[in-house]
NUDO-154995 format. One record per residue (C-alpha): residue in one letter; z negated, x, y. Coordinates in steps of 0.05 Angstrom, whole numbers, padded with zeros to 5 digits, always signed. Layout:
% NUDO-154995
AZXY ...
% end
This chain:
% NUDO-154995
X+00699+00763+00325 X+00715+00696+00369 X+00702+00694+00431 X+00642+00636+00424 X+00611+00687+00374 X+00622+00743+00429 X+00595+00693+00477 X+00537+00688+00454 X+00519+00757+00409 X+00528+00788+00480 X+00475+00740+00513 X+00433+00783+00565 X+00358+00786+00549 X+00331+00729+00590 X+00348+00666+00629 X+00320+00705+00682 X+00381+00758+00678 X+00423+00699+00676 X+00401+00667+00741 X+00410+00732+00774 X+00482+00744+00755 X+00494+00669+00775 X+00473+00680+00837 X+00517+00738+00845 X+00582+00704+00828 X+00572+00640+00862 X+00520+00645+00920 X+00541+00594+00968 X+00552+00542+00908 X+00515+00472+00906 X+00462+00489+00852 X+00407+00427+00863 X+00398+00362+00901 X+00336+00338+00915 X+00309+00267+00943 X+00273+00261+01015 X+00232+00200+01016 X+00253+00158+01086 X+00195+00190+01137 X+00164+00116+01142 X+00175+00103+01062 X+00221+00043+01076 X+00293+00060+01056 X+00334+00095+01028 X+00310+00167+01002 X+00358+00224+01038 X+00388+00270+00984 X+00392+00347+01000 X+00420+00409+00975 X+00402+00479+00951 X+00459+00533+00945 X+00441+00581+00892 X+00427+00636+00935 X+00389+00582+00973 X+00348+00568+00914 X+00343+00642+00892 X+00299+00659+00966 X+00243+00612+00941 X+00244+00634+00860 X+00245+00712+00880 X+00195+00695+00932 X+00146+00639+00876 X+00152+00702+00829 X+00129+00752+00887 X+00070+00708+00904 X+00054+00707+00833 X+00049+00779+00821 X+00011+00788+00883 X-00039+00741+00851 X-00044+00790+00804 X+00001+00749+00740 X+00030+00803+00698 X+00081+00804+00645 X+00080+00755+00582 X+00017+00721+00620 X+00012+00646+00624 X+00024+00615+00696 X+00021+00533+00668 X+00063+00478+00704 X+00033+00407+00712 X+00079+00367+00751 X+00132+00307+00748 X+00209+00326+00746 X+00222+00354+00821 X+00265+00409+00841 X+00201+00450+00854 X+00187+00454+00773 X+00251+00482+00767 X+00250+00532+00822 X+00172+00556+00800 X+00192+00557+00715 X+00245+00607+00742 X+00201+00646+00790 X+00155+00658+00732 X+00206+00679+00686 X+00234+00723+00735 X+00150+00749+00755 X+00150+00769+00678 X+00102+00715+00655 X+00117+00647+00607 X+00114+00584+00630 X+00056+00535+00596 X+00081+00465+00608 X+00040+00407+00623 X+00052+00330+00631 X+00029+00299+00695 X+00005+00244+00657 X-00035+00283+00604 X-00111+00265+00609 X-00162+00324+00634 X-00191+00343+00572 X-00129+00353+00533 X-00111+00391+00603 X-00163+00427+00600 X-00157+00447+00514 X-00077+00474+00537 X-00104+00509+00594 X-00154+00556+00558 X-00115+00550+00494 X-00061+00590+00525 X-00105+00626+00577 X-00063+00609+00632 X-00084+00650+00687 X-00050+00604+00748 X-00044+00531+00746 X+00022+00503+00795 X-00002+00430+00798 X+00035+00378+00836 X-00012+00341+00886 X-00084+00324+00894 X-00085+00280+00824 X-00073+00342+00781 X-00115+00394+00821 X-00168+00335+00817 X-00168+00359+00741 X-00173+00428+00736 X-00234+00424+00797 X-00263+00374+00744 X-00259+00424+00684 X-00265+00489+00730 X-00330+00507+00686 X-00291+00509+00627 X-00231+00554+00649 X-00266+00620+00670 X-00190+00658+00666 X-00161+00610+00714 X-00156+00649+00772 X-00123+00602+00819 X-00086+00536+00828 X-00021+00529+00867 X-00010+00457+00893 X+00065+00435+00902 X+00044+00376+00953 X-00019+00379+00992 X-00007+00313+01016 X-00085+00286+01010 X-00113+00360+00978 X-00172+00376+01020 X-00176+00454+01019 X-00257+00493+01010 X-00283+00549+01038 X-00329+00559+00975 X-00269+00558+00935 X-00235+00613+00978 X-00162+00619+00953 X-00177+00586+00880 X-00131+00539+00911 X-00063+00548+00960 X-00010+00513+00970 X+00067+00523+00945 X+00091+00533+01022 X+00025+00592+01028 X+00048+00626+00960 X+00125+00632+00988 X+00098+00654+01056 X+00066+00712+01021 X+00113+00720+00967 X+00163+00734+01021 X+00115+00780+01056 X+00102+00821+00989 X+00178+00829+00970 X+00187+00859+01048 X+00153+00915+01028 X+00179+00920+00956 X+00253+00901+00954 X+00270+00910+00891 X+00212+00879+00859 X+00242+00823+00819 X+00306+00863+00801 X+00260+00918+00766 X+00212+00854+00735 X+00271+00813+00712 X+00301+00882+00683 X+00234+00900+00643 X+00241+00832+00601 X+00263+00842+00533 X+00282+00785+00484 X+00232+00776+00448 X+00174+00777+00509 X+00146+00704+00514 X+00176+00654+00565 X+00143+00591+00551 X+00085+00554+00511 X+00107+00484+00501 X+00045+00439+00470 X+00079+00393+00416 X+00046+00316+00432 X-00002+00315+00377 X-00007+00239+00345 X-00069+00270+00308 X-00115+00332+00321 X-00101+00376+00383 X-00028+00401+00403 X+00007+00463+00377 X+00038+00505+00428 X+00098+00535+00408 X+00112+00598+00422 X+00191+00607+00449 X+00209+00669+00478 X+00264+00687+00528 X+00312+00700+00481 X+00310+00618+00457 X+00327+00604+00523 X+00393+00652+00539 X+00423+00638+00472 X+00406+00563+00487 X+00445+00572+00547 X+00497+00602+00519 X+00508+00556+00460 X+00516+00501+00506 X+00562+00536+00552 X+00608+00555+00483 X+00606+00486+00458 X+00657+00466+00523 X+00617+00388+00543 X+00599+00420+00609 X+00628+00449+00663 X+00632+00481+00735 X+00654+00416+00760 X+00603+00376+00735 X+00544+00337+00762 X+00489+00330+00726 X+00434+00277+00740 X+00363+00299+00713 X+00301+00257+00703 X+00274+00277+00632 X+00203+00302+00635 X+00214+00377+00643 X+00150+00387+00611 X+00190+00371+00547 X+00236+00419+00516 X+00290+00363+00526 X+00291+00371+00587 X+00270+00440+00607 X+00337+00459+00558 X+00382+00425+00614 X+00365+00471+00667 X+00388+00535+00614 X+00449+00505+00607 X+00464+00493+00676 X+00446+00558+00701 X+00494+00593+00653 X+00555+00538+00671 X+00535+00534+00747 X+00542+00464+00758 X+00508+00415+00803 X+00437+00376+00774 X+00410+00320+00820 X+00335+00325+00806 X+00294+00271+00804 X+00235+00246+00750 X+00218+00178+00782 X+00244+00142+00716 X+00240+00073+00768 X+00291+00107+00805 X+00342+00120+00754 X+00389+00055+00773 X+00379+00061+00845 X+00398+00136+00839 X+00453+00129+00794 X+00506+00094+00849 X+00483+00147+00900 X+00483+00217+00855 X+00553+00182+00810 X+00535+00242+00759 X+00583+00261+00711 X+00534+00274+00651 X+00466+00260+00637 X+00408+00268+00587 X+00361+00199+00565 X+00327+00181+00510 X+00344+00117+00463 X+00291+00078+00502 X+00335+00079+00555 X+00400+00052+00527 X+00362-00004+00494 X+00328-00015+00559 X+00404-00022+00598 X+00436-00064+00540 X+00366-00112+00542 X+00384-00111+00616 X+00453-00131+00612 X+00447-00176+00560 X+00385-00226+00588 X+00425-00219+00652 X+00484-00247+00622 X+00444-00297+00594 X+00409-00314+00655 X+00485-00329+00682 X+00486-00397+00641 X+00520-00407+00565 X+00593-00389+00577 X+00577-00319+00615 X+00527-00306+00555 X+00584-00323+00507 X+00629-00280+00541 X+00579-00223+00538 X+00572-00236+00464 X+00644-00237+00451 X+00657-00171+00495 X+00601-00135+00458 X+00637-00155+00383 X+00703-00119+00415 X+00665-00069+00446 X+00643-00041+00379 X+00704-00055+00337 X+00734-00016+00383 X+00694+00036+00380 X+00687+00041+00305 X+00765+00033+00299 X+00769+00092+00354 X+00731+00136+00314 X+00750+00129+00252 X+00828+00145+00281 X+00798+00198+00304 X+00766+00225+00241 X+00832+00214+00203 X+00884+00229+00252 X+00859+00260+00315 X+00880+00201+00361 X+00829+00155+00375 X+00872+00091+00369 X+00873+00024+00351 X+00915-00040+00327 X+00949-00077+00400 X+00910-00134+00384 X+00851-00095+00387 X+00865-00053+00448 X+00886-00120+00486 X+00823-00156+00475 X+00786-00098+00490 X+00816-00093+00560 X+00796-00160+00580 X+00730-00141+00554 X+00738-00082+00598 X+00756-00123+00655 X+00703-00171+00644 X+00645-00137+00635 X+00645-00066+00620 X+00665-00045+00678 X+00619-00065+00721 X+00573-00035+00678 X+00599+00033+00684 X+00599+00030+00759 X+00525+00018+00745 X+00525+00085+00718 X+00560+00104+00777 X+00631+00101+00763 X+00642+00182+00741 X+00601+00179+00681 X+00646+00219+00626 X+00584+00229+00575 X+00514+00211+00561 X+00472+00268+00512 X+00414+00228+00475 X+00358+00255+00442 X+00293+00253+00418 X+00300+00199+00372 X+00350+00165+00329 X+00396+00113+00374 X+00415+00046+00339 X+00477+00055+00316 X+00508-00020+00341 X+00482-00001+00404 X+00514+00068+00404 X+00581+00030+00390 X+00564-00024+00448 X+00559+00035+00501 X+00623+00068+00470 X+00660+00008+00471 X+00649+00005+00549 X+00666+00077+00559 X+00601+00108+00571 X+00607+00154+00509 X+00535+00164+00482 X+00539+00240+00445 X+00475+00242+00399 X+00446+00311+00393 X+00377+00340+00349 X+00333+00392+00356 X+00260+00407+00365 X+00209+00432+00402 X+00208+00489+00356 X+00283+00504+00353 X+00286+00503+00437 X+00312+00427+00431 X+00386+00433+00416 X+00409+00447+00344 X+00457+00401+00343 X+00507+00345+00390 X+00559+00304+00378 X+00629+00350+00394 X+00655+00314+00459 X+00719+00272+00441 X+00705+00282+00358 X+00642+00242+00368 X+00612+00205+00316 X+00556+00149+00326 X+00506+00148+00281 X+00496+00221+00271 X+00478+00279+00318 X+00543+00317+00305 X+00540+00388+00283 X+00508+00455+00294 X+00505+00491+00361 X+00545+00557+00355 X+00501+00606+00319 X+00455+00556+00282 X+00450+00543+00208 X+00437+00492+00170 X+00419+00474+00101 X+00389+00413+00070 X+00334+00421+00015 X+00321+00391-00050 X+00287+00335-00026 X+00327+00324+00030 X+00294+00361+00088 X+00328+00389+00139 X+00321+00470+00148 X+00346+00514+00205 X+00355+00577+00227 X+00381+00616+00280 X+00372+00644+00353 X+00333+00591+00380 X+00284+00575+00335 X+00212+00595+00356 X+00172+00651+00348 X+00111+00606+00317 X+00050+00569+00334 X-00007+00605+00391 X-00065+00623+00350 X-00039+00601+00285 X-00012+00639+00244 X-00026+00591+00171 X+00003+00527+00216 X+00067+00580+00233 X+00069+00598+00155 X+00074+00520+00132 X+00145+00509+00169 X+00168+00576+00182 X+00187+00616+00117 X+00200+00699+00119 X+00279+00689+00121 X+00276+00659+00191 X+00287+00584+00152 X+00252+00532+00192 X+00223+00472+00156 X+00237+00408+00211 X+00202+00353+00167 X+00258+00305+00181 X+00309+00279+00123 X+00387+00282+00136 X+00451+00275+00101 X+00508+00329+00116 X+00579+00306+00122 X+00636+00352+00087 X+00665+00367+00152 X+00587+00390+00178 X+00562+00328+00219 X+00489+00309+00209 X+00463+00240+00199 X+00380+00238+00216 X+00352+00182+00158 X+00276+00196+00172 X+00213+00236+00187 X+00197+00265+00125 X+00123+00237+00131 X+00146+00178+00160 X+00181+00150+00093 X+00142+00090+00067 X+00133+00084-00001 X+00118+00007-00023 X+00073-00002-00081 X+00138-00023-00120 X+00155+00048-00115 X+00214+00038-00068 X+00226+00091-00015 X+00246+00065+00058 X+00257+00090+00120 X+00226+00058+00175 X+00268+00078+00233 X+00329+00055+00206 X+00298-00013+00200 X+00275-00006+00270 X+00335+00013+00296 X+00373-00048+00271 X+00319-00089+00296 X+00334-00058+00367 X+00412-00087+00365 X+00398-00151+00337 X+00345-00169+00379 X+00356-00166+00463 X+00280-00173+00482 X+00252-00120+00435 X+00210-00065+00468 X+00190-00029+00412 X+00173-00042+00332 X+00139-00006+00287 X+00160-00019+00213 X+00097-00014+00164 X+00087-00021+00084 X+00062+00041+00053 X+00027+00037-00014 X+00039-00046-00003 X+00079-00095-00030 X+00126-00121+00021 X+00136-00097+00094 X+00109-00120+00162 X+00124-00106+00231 X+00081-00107+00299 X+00134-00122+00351 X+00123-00108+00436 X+00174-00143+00479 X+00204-00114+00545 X+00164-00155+00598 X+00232-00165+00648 X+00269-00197+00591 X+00221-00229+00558 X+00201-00270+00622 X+00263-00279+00639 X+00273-00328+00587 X+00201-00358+00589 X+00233-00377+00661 X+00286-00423+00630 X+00258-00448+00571 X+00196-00494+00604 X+00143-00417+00611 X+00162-00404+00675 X+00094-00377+00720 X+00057-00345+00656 X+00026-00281+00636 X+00061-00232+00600 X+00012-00247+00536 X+00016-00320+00554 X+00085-00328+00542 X+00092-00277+00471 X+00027-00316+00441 X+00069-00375+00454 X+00101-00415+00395 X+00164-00419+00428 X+00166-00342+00432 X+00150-00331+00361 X+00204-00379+00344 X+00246-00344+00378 X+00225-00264+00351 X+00222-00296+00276 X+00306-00319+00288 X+00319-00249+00303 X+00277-00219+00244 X+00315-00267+00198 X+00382-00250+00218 X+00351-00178+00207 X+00333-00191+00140 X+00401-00218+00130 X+00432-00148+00129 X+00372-00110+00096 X+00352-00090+00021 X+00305-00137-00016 X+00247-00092-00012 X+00264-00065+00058 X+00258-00137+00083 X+00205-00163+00139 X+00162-00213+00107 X+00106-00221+00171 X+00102-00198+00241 X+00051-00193+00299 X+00080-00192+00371 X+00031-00151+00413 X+00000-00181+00467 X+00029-00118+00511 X+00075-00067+00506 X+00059+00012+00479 X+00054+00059+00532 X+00045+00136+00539 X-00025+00115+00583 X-00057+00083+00520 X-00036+00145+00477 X+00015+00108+00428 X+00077+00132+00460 X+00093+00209+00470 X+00116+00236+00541 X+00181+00227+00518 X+00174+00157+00492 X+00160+00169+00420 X+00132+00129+00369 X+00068+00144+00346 X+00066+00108+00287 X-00018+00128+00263 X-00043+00118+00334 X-00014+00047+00335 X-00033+00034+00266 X-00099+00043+00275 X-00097+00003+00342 X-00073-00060+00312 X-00101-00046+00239 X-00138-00111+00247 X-00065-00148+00259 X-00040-00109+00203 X-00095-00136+00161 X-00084-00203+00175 X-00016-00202+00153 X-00032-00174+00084 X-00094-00226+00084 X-00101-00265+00020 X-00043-00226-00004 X-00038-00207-00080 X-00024-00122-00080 X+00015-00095-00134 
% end
């Protein structure tokens, strides 16, 4: 047996077990820092520090508050709240209490609140501040087994005598927690002890783009081999600093803090996505986890900034880009063939001025340290993939679901490969299907959906084979290349099968301003596209070509703009398939957002919501129109 295989067959029940013996080894350790907003709110925030013994005091005493609330094993304690080091401290406190963790966007609307509150019968709601106890008073009626609420900033919260201790704050639960465990030492130790693997640890509601959410059901186990298999895959360690914003609401994110616990590195923790290049300079992190959206948003960046610096800086950008990715290609395919990631002097000399030029000042953006990004979620555009490796910020792609705990599979450190998501964790398999879906099984796939069993049935078969609904190609040597969403594949009314996010994608590195596009053409005869530019970049260039002072929708209704969009969708066409071609588009008069309901938490696509949200614009561009 290896000793990865070892690794991870030995895995101790539960995250839980793992946090203790981490805080046994390495007490005095740097585990989390934290931003202080400046006292009067002008200036810099103040970063501090938890040790993990530090950190442990408040989880043992969240999880001895808990109990004394009366929240037993396997019961539901749900967690509505941005990124802050207080989610992380409270998902472990209920882990190490017994219970699972229901998790809840801050940003999810009161009804739907409500719907994953009594659909998992969480008994305790930790909510961050006054906005998301607003909701559960609101809905209060319709929640008879909520028991209490446990606000995390009280900033505003006014507290009622009628509602007696229905609601507390954080600081009030530790004060008693503490209290409780005076009296009963080894409480935790004999809770954390009692889990076993297959006891449930957390209800994650999948974003529904129709119908209500599923929560799926992952139990403690997931989450120690997830830890694990990250640990044995070597892209982490001790020395490490990790900067985390994802929502931890999302299994993304909440994967991270598995991970970490199990290597024992540092994770700056903070979910104010406006922060992310202000923090960057200050935490200088070594890794990090984003989405694509994020990447396109910093390349859009660079490049309107570049253009804003007159024609030659813009040509210079241009030119650094082209070396940036023929470098990277060249690297990787060296790399693939002979295990050095070389290339031609030429090459490598141009590449350094490019370096000198402009990718390095967009690595100290990053914060100078940066050794590896992990992206997920969705599929990253290639080109821009190669753009980030080109300046050194090596962009490792990685897959997985909310139903397989979120990592099945990244990109294997200096063997990277853009364009796919690299190959199984340790432990997972994976096989492709007839017609091209992608099946897995293993360790960290879940245990099903809550309440439904014939929704578990559809994607889960008897063999532990999980059906993902996505469509892949696997490499001989094992590395996975995402094409589509199974139900996402449009089928023209020529009969020709395409794959919409691979169009997108391209779209995304050929054109600077682009926001987000969404590719349509089932059961029609050519393909359209409604198109939402980034506002920054966008107005940007209304300012120097004659728009300067307009709205947002003033300046992409304007002539000048569409000129402008239609270049890009040519040169698109240019490198696209006949059928898979862009006859018409709309630009949007704003962007998608999560607010209006057509993004996910996690900055998703989703592709019926919008469709039926600009049907009408849709319509029009099939209008008059002869269907096949």
């Amino acid at each position: 047996m290896s000793d990865t295989q070892t690794l991870i067959e030995n895995r101790p029940p539960s995250v839980a077990a793992l946090f203790l013996e981490r805080v046994a080894v390495t007490p005095d350790a740097e585990a989390y820092r934290y931003p202080v907003p400046a006292p009067s709110g002008v200036g810099p925030d103040e970063w501090k520090s938890l040790s993990w013994s530090q950190a442990a005091d408040r989880v043992y005493a969240i999880a001895a508050g808990l109990i004394e609330l009366g929240v037993r094993p396997e019961q539901r304690v749900a967690l509505a709240s941005s990124t802050r080091v207080e989610w992380i401290l409270a998902d472990l406190a209920i882990m190490c209490a017994g219970a699972a963790t229901t998790t809840v966007y801050p940003s999810t609307k009161s009804d739907e609140s409500a719907f994953i509150l009594s659909d998992s019968g969480s008994r305790v709601l930790i909510a961050e501040d006054a906005e998301q106890l607003a909701k559960a008073r609101e809905k209060r009626a319709e929640l008879p087994e909520l028991t209490h609420v446990v606000v995390i900033d009280s900033t505003g919260v006014e507290f009622s005598d009628e509602e007696g201790d229905w609601v507390i704050g954080l600081a009030e639960l530790e004060q008693r927690g503490a209290a409780y465990l005076e009296k009963n030492a080894d409480l935790i130790r004999e809770k954390v002890a009692a889990i076993t693997r297959d006891q449930l640890a957390t209800l994650i509601y999948t974003s529904g783009t129709t119908g209500r959410p599923k929560g799926v059901r992952l139990p403690h186990d997931n989450w120690s081999y997830m830890a694990k298999a990250i640990a044995a895959t070597g892209l982490v360690g001790r020395d490490d600093i990790q900067y985390l914003w994802l929502p931890l609401a999302h299994v993304f994110g909440k994967v991270l803090t598995s991970g970490q616990i199990e290597v024992g590195h540092v994770t700056a923790v903070d979910g104010r996505v406006d922060k992310i290049i202000e923090n960057l300079p200050v935490v200088r992190p070594t890794y990090m986890a984003a989405v694509p959206r994020i990447f396109e948003k910093v390349y859009n960046g660079v490049a309107a900034k570049a253009r804003a610096g007159g024609g030659a800086k813009y040509k210079i950008f241009q030119w650094a880009a082209g070396v940036g990715r023929e470098y990277a290609r060249t690297t990787q395919d060296n790399f693939r063939r002979t295990g050095v990631a070389s290339a031609p002097f030429a090459l490598s000399a141009k590449h350094k001025v490019a370096d000198t030029l402009v990718f390095g000042k967009i690595r100290e953006a990053f914060g100078g340290n940066l050794r590896a990004c992990v992206s997920g979620s969705a599929a990253l555009a290639p080109d821009i993939g190669f753009f980030f490796a080109g300046a050194g910020i090596h962009v490792l792609e990685g897959y997985g679901l909310t139903e397989s705990s979120a990592a099945s599979f990244v990109n294997p450190g200096e063997a990277y490969r853009t364009g796919t998501v690299g190959k199984p964790l340790p432990g997972t398999e994976v096989r492709i299907a007839d017609d091209g879906e992608i099946l897995l099984r293993g360790p960290g796939i879940m245990e099903g959906y809550h309440g439904l069993p014939d929704k578990t049935a559809e994607v889960l078969e008897s063999d532990g084979w999980f059906h993902t609904g996505d469509i892949g190609e696997l490499s001989p040597d094992g590395y996975l290349r995402i094409t589509d969403r199974k139900k996402d594949l449009i089928k023209t009314s020529g009969g020709k099968y395409i794959a919409p996010a691979e169009v997108e994608g391209q779209f995304k590195a050929v054109c600077p301003y682009v926001s987000n596009i969404l590719v349509h053409g089932a059961d029609r005869n050519f393909c359209t596209a409604l198109i939402a530019l980034d506002e920054p970049s966008i107005l940007g260039w209304a300012a120097d070509n004659g728009l300067e002072g307009r709205s947002y929708a003033e300046v992409v209704a304007d002539p000048a703009t569409v000129k402008l969009i239609d270049g890009y969708v040519r040169t698109l066409n240019e490198g696209l398939q006949r059928w898979q071609t862009i006859k018409k588009f709309q630009i949007l008069p704003r962007d998608l957002d999560i607010e209006h309901g057509e993004l996910t938490p996690s900055l998703k696509l989703k592709r019926p919501v919008v469709e039926r949200q600009y049907g009408h614009l849709i319509d029009e561009m099939y209008a008059g129109t002869r269907e096949a």
